[in-house]
Steps between C-alpha positions, in 0.01 A plus 500: 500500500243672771441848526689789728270597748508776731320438826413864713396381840290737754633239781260683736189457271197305644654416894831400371318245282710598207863426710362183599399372140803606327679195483204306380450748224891541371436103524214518254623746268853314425342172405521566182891636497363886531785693706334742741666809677292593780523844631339569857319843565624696822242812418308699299566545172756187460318294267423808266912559487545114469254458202615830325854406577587152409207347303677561171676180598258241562229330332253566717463745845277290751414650851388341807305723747157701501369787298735703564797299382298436193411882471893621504623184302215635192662862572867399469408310176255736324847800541678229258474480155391154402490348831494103583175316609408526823354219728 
């Protein structure tokens, strides 16, 4: 059985690349029978409330985008006691 991912997607991150990608990457990660929920960002601050939120249940919280993304994924995770991985 694969993992429950949850995917946070900035889908305006690096010229759109991210939008454009997105199929090839939910592709990828449910080779191996992971499910993955992916949420899309509309502003500030949505990946922070998505992380904090929801990652209590999935596997893993994965986000597609730049710094940023990365930067309020880490903050939503680090308010939760004994978060999931991150990739």
């Amino acid at each position: 059985m694969g993992k429950k991912i949850l995917l946070i997607v900035n889908p305006m991150a690096g010229k759109n690349q991210a939008r454009t990608a997105l199929y090839d990457i939910v592709s990828t990660l449910c080779d191996d029978c992971n499910h993955v929920t992916v949420m899309m960002t509309t502003k500030h601050g949505d990946a922070t409330d998505y992380a904090m939120k929801y990652c209590g249940d999935y596997d893993i919280v994965s986000c597609v985008g730049g710094d940023g993304t990365l930067s309020e994924v880490v903050c939503g995770l680090m308010q939760v006691k004994n978060p999931p991985p991150i990739g």
